[in-house]
N, C-alpha and C positions, 0 to 999 in steps of 0.2 A: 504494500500500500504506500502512497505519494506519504513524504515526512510530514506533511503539516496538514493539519487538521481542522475540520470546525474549531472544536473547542480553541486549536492555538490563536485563530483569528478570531474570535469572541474577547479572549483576553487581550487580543492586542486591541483591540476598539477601546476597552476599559482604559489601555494607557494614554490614545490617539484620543481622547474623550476633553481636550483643552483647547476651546474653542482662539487661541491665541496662535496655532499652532497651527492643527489640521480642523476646516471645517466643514459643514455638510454643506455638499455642493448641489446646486437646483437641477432638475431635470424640465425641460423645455418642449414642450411640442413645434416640429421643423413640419408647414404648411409645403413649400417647394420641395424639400425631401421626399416628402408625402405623397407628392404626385409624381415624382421623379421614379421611385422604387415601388409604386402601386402598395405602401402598405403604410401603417400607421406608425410614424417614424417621431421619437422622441432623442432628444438631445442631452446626456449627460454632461452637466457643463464643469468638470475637471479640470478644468484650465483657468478657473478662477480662481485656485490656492491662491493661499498667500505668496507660495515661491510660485504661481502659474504651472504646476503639475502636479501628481499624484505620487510622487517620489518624496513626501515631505511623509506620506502615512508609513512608507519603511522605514525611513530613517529615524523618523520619531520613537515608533519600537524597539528599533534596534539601542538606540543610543539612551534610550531611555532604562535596558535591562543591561548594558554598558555600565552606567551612571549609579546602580544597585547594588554593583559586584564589586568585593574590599579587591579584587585580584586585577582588577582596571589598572594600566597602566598612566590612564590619565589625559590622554592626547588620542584624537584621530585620525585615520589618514584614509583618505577614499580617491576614488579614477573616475572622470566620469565627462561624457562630453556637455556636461550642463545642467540636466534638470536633476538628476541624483546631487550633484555638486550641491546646488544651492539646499537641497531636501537636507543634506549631514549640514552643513553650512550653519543650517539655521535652528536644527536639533542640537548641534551640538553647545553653538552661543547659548539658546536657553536651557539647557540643562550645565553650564558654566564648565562643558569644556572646551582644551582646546583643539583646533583642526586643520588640517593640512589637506589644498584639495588640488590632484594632481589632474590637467585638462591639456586634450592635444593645440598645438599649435593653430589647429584649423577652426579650434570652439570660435563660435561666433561671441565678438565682442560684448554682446550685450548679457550672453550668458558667464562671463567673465564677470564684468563688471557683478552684475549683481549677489553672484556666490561670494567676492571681497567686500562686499556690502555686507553680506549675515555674518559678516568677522573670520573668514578663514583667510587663512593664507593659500595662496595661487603658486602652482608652480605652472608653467607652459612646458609641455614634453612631445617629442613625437609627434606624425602624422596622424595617427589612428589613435582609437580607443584602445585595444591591445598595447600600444605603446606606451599610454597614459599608463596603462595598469601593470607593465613590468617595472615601472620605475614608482609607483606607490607600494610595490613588493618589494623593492630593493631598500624604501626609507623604512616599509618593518620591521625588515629584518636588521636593518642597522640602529635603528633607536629602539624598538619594541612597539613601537606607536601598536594601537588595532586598527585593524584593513577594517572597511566596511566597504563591501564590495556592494554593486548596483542591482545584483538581482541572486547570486550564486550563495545564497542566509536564509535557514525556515524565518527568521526573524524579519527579515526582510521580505520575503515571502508572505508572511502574517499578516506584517502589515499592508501591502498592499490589498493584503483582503480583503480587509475593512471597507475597502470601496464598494465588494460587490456586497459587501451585507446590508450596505444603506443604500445603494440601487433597490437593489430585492425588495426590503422594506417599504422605499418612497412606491415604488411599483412592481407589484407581484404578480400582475396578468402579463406581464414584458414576453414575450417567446424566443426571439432572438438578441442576445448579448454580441454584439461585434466590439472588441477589441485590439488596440495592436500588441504587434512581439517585436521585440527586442532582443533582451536578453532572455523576456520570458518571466520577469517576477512580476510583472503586473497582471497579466492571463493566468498565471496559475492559481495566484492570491482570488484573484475574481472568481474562476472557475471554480475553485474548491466551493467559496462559499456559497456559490448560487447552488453548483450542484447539488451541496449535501444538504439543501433545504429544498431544493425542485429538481429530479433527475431531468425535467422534461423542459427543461428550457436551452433551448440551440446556444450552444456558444461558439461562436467561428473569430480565429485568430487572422487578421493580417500583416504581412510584410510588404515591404518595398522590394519591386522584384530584381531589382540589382544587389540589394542584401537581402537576400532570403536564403536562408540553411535550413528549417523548421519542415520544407515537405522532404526536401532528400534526408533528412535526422530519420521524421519518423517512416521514411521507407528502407532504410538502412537499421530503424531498430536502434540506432542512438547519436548521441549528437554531433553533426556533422558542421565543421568549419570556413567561414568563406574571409580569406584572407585581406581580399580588397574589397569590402564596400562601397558601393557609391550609389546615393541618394541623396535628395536636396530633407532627404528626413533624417538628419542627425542623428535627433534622439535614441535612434533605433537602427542606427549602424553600427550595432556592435559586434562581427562577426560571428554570433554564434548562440546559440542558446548551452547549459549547462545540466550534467546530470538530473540535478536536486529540479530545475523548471521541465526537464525533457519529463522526467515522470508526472508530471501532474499535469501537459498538456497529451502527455498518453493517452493516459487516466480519465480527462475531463474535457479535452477541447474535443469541438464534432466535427470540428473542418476546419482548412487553413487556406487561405488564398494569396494572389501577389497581386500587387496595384503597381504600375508604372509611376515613373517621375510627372509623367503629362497629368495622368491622371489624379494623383496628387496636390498638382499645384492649381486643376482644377476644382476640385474641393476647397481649398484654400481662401482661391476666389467665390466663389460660391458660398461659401460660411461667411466673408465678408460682407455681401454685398446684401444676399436674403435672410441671415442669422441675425446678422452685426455682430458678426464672433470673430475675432482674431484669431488666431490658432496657428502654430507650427505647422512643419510638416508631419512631425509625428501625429503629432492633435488631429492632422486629416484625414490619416490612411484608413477608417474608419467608416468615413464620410465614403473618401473616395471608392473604397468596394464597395457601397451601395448604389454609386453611378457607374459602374463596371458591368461585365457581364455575365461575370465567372458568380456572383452569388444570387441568389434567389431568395427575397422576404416579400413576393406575393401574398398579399394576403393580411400577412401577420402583423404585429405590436414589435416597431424592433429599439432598440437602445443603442446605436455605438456612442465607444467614450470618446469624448475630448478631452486629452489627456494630457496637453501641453499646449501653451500659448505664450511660448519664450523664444519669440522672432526674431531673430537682426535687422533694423531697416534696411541693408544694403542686399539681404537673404530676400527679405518682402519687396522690394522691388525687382531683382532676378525675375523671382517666380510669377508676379502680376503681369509682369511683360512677358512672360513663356504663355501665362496662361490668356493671354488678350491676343498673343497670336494665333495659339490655337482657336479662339473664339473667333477669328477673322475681324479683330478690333482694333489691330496693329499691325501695320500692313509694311513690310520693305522691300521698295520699288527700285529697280536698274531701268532708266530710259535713254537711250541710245540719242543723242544729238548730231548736229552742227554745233561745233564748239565756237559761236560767236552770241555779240551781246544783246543781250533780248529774251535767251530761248531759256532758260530756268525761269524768268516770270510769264512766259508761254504756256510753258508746265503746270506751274504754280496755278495760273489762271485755270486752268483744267478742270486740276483737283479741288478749287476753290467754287469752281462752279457745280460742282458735283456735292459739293455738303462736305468734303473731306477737313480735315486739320492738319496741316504740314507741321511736326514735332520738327524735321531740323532736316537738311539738306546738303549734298554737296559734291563735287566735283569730283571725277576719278577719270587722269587721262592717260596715265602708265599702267595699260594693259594691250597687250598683246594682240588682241582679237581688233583692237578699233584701228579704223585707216586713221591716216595723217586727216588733220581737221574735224576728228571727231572727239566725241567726248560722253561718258558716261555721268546721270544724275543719278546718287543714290538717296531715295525719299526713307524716309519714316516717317508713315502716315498711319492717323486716326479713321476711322470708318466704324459702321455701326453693326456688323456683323458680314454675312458670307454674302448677301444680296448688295450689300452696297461696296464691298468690293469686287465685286464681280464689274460693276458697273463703272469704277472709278479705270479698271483695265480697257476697257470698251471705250470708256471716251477718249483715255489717252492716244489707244491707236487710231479713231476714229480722226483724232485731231491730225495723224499723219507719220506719229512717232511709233516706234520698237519699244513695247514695255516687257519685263521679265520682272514676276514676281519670286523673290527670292524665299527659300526656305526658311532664311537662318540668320539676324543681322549681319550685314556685311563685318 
């Protein structure tokens, strides 16, 4: 049987029971979801902790039966690209120890910044989260500190539970629980608890499918490693899930699916604009396999969590511009000229008669392909979906000019 229990996450809710710390998060009913997935779609809203994740209910546990034991060495030390960071960060300041929180070079600044707000010290390591976490193993064993690892702790595991027991409670007719994986201590914590009060309610895990290890794990029979991740969802790049989550997504998860980066950052936008929810990428992938194809909640009552909303502006704007092109909202134009004066506001007049917005424009004449006296304009342009750029290409040639819509900003 999976190591952690109802009962361990009963008791850990009793210590996560400090409304200063971890508090109960509201559940939302999402009308656009709603009619998006054909089924009755409610929003766990996770991402409004006080650290903006649910990584504050393990660490609290954790660091709280830490804070209990004469045999503490006294100081913490955790890896984490962010939302665990700040979760010990801020467990450990109010229970008055100290903490040491080691983050890859790539963590985004805002989840830096705010982890040396709840009083740890920052160290910057490495590429990856594995990398983060060899050198948080290297300072235990040299000071003694205690690791408080992100997901590989019944304690940590406990506490993430505690989420799904005030899910279950706020809403018990719920059918499907969608959650993401990571490392796995959030899904399993969830899982246990819903399960061991309702066998019958669907729990389906997902990944980003650039980091996903969780379906070849469980087709392999144990947990299997992917050494390079990449997704715009951090949170949940962390190569791999671990024994201690492998069994109790054995155990308890009913499916697992992978969501793209597209897909993702469409979510993203989509929680912004018809939520008004901020959310990571983690916080989406939830979202986004309900706008996917691979899951099915016809019908049903379904929950995914929001689970982080700890953004980089410079990350939120990436992803809004990925995801406004794929909505046909952001359009980047090559048009083929006469390289003489006049013909950019030719252009411009074009697109301006067409309803377009010119974001910024400009000249490209060292390419290979254009005769002598020619000249490439490369636009980025506003449009209000697939029909009206359709129609912004038609009047350009219509005017007389070569337009090529390109895939991918110049």
């Amino acid at each position: 049987m999976p190591r952690v229990s109802l009962p361990d996450i009963e008791a850990a809710r009793a210590r996560v029971r400090d409304t200063h710390i971890v508090e109960e998060t509201p559940i939302e009913y999402s009308r656009s979801l709603s009619e998006r997935a054909d089924a009755d779609v409610h929003l766990k809203m996770e991402h409004l902790q006080r650290t903006g994740s649910f990584k504050t209910r393990g660490a609290h546990n954790k660091i709280s039966l830490l804070a209990d034991d004469d045999a503490f060495s006294g100081r913490v030390v955790a890896a984490s690209a962010g939302n665990h960071a700040q979760g010990v960060a801020l467990a450990a300041t109010t229970n008055d120890i100290e903490s040491t929180i080691v983050m890859p070079e790539t963590a985004p600044q805002a989840k830096v910044d705010a982890t040396r707000s709840y009083g740890a010290d920052v160290e910057l390591v490495g590429q990856t989260f594995q990398e983060a976490v060899s050198h948080a193993r290297d300072l235990e064993t040299e000071h003694g500190w205690e690791f408080v690892h992100a997901y590989d702790d019944p304690a940590i595991v406990a506490g993430q539970g505690t989420l799904g027991l005030e899910l279950y409670e706020q809403f018990p007719d719920v059918d499907t629980v969608v959650a993401p994986i990571g490392g796995g201590g959030l899904i399993s914590g969830v899982a246990t608890a819903i399960k061991e009060r309702d066998p019958s309610v669907r729990i389906v895990g997902v990944q980003a499918e650039d980091a996903a290890t969780v379906p070849q794990s469980l087709l392999k029979g144990e947990p299997v490693g992917n050494d390079d991740p990449q997704t715009i969802a951090d949170g949940i790049a962390t190569g791999g899930i671990c024994d201690l989550t492998f069994e109790h997504i054995d155990a308890y998860v009913d499916e697992v699916v992978t969501v793209s980066d597209d897909r993702i950052a469409q979510a993203i936008l989509l929680l912004l604009e018809r939520a008004k929810q901020l959310v990571e990428g983690a916080g989406a992938v939830s979202t986004a396999a309900l706008l996917s194809d691979d899951l099915d909640v016809a019908g049903e009552t379904v929950i995914p969590l929001l689970c982080g909303g700890n953004i980089d502006v410079s990350a939120l704007q990436g992803v809004l511009t990925h995801a406004q092109a794929a909505r046909h909202q952001l359009l980047h134009l090559r048009v083929r000229i006469q390289d003489r004066p006049g013909k950019m506001a030719e252009v411009s007049r074009v697109l301006a008669d067409q309803g377009a917005n010119i974001r910024s424009v400009r000249h490209e004449r060292a390419v290979d392909d254009l005769n002598v006296g020619e000249a490439y304009l490369m636009f980025r342009v506003e449009a209000a979906g697939r029909e009206h750029a359709d129609q912004l290409l038609a009047g350009i040639r219509d005017a007389g000019y070569d337009v090529e819509r390109l895939a991918h900003p110049e």
